[in-house]
N, CA, C and O atoms as a GROMACS GRO file, in nm:
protein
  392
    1UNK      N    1  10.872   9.949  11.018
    1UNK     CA    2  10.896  10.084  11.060
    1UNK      C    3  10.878  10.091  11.212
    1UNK      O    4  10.789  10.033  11.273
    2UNK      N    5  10.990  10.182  11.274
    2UNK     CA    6  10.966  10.143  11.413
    2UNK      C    7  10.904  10.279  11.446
    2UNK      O    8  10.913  10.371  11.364
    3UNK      N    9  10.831  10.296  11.582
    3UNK     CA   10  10.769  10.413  11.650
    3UNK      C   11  10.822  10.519  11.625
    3UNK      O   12  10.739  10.608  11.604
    4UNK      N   13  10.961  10.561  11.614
    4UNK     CA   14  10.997  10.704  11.622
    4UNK      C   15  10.986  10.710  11.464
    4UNK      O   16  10.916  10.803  11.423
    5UNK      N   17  11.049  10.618  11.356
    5UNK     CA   18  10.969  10.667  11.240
    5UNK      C   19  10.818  10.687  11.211
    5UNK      O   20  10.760  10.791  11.181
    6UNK      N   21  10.788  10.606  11.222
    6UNK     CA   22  10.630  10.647  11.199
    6UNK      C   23  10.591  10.813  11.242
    6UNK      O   24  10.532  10.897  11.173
    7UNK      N   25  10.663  10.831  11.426
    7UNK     CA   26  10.635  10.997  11.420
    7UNK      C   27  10.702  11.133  11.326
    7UNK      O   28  10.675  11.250  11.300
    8UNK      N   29  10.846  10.990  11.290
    8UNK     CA   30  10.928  11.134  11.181
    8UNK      C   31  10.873  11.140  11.016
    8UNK      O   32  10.917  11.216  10.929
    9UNK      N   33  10.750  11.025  10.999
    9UNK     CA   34  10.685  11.015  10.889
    9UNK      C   35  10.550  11.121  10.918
    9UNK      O   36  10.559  11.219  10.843
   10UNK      N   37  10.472  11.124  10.975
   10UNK     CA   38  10.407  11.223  11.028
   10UNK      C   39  10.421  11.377  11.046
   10UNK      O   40  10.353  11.464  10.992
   11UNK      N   41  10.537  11.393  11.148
   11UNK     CA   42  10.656  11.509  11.117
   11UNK      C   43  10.652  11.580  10.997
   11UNK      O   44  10.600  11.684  10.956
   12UNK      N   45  10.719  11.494  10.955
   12UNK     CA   46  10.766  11.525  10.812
   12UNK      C   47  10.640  11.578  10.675
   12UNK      O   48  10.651  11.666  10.589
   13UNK      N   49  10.576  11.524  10.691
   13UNK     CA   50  10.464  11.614  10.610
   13UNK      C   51  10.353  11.678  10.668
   13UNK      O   52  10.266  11.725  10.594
   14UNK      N   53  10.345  11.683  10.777
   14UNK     CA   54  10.280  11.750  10.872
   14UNK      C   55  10.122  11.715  10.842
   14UNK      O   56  10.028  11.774  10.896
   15UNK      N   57  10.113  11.635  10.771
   15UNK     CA   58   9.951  11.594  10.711
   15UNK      C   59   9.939  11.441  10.741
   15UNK      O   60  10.039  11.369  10.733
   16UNK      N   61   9.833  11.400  10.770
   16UNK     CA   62   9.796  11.269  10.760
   16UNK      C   63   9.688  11.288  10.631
   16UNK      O   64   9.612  11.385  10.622
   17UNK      N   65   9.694  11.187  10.539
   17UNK     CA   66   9.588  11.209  10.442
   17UNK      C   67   9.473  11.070  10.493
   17UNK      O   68   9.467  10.964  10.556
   18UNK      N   69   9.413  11.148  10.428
   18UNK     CA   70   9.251  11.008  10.438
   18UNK      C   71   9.170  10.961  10.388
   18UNK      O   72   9.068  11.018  10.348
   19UNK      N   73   9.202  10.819  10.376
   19UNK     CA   74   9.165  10.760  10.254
   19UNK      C   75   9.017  10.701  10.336
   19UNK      O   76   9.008  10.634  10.438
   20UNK      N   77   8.911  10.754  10.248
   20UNK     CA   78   8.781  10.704  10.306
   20UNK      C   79   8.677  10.693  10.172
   20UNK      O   80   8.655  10.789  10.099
   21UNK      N   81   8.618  10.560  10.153
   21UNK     CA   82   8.544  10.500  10.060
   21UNK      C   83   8.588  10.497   9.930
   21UNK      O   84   8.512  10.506   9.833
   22UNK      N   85   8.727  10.483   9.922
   22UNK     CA   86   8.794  10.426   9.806
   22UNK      C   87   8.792  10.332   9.738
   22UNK      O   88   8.832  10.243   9.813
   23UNK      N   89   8.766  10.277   9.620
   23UNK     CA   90   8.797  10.157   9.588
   23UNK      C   91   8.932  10.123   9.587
   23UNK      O   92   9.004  10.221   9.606
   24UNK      N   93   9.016   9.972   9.565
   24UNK     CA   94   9.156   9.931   9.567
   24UNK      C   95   9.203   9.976   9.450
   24UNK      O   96   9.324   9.983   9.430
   25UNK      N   97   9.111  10.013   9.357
   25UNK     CA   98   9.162  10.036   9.264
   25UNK      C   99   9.182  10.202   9.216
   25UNK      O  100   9.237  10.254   9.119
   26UNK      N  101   9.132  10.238   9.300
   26UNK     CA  102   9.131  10.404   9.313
   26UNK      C  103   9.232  10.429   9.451
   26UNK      O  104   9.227  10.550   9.477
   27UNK      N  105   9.298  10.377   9.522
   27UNK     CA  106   9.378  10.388   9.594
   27UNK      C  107   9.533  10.312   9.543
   27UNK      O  108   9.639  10.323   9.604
   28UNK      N  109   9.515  10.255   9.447
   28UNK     CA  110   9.642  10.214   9.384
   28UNK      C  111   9.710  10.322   9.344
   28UNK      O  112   9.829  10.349   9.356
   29UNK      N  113   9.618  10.382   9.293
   29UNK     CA  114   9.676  10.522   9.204
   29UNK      C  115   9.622  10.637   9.312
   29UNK      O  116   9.650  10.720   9.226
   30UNK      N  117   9.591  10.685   9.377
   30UNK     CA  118   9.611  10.715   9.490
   30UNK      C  119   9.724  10.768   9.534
   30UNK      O  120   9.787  10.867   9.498
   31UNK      N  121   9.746  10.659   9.647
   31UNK     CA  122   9.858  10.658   9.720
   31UNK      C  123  10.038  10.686   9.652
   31UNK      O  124  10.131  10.726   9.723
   32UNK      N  125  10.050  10.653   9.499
   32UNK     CA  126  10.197  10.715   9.486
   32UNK      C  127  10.184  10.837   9.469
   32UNK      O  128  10.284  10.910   9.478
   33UNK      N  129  10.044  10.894   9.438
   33UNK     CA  130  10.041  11.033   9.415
   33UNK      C  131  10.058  11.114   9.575
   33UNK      O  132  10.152  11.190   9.600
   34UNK      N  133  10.001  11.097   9.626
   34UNK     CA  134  10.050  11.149   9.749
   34UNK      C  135  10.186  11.131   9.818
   34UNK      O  136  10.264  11.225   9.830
   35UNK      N  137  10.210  11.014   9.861
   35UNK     CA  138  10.391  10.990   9.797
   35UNK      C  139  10.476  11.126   9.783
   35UNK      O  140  10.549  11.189   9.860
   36UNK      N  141  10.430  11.145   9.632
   36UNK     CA  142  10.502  11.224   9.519
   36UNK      C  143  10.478  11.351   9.569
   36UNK      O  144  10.575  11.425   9.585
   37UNK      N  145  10.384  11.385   9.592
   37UNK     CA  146  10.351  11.493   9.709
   37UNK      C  147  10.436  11.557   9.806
   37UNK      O  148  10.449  11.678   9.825
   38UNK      N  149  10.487  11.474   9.859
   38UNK     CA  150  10.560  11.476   9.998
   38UNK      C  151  10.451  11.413  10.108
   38UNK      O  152  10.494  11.414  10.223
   39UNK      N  153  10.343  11.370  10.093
   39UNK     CA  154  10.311  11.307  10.208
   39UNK      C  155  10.362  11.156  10.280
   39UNK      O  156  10.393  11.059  10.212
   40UNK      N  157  10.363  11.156  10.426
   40UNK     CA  158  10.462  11.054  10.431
   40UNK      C  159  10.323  10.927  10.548
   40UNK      O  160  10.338  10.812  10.589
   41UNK      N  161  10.216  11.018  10.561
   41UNK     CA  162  10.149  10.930  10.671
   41UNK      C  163   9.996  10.928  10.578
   41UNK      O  164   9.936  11.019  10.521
   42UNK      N  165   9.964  10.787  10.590
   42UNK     CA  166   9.813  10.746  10.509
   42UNK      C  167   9.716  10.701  10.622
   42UNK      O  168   9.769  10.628  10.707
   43UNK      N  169   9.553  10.736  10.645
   43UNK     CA  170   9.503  10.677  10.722
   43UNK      C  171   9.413  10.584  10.639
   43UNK      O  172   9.396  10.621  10.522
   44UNK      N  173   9.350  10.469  10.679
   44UNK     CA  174   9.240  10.431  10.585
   44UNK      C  175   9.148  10.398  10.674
   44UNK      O  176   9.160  10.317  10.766
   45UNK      N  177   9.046  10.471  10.643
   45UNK     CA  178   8.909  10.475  10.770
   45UNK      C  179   8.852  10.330  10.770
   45UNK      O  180   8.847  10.267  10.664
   46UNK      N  181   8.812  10.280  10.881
   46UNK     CA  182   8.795  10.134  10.892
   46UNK      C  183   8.638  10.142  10.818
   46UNK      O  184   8.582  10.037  10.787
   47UNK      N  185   8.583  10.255  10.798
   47UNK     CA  186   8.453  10.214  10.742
   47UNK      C  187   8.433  10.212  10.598
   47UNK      O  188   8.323  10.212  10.543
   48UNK      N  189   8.566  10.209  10.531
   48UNK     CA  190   8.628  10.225  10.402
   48UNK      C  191   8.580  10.036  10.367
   48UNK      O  192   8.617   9.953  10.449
   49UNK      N  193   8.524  10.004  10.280
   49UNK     CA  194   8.483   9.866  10.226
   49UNK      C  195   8.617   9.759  10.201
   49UNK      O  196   8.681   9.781  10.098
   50UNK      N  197   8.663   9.647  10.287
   50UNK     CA  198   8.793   9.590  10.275
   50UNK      C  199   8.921   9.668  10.328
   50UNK      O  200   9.038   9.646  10.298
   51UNK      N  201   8.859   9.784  10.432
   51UNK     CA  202   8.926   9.850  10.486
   51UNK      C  203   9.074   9.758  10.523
   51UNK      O  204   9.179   9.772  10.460
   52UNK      N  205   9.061   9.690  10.606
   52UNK     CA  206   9.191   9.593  10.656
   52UNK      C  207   9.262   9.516  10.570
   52UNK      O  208   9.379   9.493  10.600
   53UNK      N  209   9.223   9.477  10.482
   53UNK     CA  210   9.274   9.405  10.342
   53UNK      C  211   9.361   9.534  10.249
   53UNK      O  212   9.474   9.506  10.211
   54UNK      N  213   9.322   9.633  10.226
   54UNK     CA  214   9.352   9.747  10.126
   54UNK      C  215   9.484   9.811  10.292
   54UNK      O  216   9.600   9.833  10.259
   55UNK      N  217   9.447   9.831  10.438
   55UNK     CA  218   9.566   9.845  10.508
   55UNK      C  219   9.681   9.765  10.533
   55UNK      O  220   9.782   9.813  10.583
   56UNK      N  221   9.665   9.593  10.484
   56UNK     CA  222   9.775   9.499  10.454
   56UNK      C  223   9.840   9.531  10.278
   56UNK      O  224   9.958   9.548  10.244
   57UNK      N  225   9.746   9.532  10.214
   57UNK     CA  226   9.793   9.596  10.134
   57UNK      C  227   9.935   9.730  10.071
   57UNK      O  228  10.044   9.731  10.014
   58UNK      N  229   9.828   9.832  10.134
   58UNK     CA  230   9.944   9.930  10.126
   58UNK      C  231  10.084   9.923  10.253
   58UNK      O  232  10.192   9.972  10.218
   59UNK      N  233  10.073   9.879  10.354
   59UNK     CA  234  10.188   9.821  10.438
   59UNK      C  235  10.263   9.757  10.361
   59UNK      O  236  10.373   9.808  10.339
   60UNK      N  237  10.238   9.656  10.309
   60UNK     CA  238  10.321   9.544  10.240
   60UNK      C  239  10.395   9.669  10.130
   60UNK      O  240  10.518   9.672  10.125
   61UNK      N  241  10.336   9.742  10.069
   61UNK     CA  242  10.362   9.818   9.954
   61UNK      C  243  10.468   9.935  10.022
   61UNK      O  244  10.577   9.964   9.973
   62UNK      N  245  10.418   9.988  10.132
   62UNK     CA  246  10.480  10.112  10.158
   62UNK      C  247  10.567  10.140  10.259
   62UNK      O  248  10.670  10.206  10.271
   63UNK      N  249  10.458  10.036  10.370
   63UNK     CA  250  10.481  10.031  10.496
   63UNK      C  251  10.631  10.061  10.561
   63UNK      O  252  10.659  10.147  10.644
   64UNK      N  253  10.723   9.959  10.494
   64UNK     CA  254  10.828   9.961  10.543
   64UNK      C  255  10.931  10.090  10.596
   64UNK      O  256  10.989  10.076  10.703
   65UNK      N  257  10.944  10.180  10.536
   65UNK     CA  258  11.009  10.291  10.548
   65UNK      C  259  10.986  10.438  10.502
   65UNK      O  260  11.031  10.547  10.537
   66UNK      N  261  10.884  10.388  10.394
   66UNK     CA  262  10.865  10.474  10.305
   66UNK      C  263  10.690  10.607  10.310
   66UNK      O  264  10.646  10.716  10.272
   67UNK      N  265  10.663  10.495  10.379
   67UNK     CA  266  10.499  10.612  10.440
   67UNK      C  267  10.449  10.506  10.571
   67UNK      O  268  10.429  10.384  10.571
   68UNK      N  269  10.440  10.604  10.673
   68UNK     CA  270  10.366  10.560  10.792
   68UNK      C  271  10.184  10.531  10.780
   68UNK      O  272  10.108  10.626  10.798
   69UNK      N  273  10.144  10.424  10.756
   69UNK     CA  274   9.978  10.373  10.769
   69UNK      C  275   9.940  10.312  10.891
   69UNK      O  276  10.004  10.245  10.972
   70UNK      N  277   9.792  10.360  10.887
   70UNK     CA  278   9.708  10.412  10.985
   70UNK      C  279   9.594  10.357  10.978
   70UNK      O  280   9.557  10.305  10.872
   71UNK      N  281   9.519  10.357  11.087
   71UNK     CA  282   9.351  10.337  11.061
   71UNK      C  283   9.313  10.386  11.123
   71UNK      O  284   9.353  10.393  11.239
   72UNK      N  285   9.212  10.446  11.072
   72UNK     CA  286   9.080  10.586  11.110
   72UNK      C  287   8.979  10.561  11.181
   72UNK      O  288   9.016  10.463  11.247
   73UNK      N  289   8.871  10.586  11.211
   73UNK     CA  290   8.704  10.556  11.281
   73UNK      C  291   8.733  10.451  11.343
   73UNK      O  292   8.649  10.361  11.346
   74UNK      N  293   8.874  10.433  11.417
   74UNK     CA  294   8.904  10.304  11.551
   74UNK      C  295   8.774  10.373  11.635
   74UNK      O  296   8.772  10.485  11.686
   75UNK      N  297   8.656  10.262  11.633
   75UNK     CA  298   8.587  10.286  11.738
   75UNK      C  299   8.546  10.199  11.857
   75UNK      O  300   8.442  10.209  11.923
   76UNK      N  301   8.671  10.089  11.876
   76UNK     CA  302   8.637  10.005  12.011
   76UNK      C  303   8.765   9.888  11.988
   76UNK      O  304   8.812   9.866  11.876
   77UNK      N  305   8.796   9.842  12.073
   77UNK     CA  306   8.900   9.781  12.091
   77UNK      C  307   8.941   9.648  12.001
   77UNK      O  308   9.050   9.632  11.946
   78UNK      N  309   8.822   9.553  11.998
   78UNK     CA  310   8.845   9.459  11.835
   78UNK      C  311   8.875   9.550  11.716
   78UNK      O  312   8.952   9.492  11.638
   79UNK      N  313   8.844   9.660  11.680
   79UNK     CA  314   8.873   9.674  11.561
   79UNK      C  315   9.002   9.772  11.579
   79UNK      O  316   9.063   9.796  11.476
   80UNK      N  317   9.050   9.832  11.702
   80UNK     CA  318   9.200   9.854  11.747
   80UNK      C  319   9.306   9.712  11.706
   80UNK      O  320   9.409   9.697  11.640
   81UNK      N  321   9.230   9.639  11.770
   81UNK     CA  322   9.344   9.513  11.755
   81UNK      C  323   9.347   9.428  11.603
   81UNK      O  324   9.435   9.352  11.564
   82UNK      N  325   9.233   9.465  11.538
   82UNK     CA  326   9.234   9.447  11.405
   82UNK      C  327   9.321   9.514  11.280
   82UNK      O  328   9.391   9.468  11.190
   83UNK      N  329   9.290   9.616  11.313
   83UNK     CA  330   9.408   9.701  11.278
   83UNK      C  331   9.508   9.713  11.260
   83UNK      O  332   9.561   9.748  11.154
   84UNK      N  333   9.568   9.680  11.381
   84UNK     CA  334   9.694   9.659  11.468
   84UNK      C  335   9.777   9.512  11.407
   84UNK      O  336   9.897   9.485  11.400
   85UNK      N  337   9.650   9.434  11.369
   85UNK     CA  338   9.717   9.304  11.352
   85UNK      C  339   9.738   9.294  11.214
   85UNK      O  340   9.817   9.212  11.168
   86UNK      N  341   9.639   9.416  11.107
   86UNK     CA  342   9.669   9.396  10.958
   86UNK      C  343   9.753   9.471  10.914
   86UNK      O  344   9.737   9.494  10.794
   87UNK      N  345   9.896   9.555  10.992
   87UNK     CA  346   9.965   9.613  11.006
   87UNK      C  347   9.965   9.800  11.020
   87UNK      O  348  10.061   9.873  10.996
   88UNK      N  349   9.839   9.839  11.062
   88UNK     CA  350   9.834   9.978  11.112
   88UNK      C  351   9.980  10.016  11.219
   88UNK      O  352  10.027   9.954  11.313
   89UNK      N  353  10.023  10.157  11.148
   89UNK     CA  354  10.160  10.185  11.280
   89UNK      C  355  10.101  10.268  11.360
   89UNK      O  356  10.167  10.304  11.458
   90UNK      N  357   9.941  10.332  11.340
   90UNK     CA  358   9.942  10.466  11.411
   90UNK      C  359   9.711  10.431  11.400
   90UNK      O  360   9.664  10.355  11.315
   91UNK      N  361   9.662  10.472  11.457
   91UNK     CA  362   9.521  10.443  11.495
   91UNK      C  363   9.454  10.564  11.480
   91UNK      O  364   9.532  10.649  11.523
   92UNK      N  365   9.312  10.637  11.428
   92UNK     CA  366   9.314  10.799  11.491
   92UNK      C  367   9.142  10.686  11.550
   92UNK      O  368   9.114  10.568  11.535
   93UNK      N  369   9.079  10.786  11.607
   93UNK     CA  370   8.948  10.765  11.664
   93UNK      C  371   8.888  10.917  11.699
   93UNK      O  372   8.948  11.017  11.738
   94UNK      N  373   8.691  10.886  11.658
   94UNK     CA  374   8.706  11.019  11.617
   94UNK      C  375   8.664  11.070  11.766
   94UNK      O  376   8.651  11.191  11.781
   95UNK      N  377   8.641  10.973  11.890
   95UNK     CA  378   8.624  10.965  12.032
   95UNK      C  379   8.650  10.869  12.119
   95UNK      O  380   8.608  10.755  12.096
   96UNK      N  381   8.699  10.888  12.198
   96UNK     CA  382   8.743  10.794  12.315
   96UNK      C  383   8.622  10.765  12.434
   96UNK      O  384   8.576  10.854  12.506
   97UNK      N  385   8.594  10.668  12.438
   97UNK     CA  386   8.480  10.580  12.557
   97UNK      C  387   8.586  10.483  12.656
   97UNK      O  388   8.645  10.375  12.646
   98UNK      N  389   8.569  10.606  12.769
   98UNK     CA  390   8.624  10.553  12.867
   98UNK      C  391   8.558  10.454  12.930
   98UNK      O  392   8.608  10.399  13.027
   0.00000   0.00000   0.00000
């Protein structure tokens, strides 16, 4: 998914939802429900247990076109680039340290 989708996935349901202390197995079923919803953007808070594993996860699953994913409580630049590298399209943080 390239940048301007990810913002017309966002757009488009005007919600980011947030997935925080889920199990994989409670986010399996989860995530088509929101889907079905109309939601089109997922965050999964990095302090979520296998956080980065469960965000390769649903990428591989969704990623492509179909819902823009995210990662949440980015709070410093390894776990930006962690993120980034287990396929996050979009980052939130709940503060910036300049």
């Amino acid at each position: 998914m390239t940048k301007l989708q990810t913002i017309a996935c966002i757009k488009q349901s005007q919600v980011i939802a947030i997935i925080r202390g889920l199990t994989e197995a409670d986010i399996l079923w989860t995530v088509p429900q929101l889907i079905a919803g109309g939601i089109r953007a997922v965050e999964v808070t990095l302090n979520t247990p296998g956080a980065l594993q469960i965000i390769k996860m649903l990428q591989k699953s969704y990623g492509s076109t179909e819902v823009a994913i995210g990662a949440g409580t980015v709070i410093n630049k390894e776990q930006a680039e962690e993120a980034i590298a287990a396929g996050a399209q979009f980052l939130i943080s709940p503060h910036a340290a300049l």
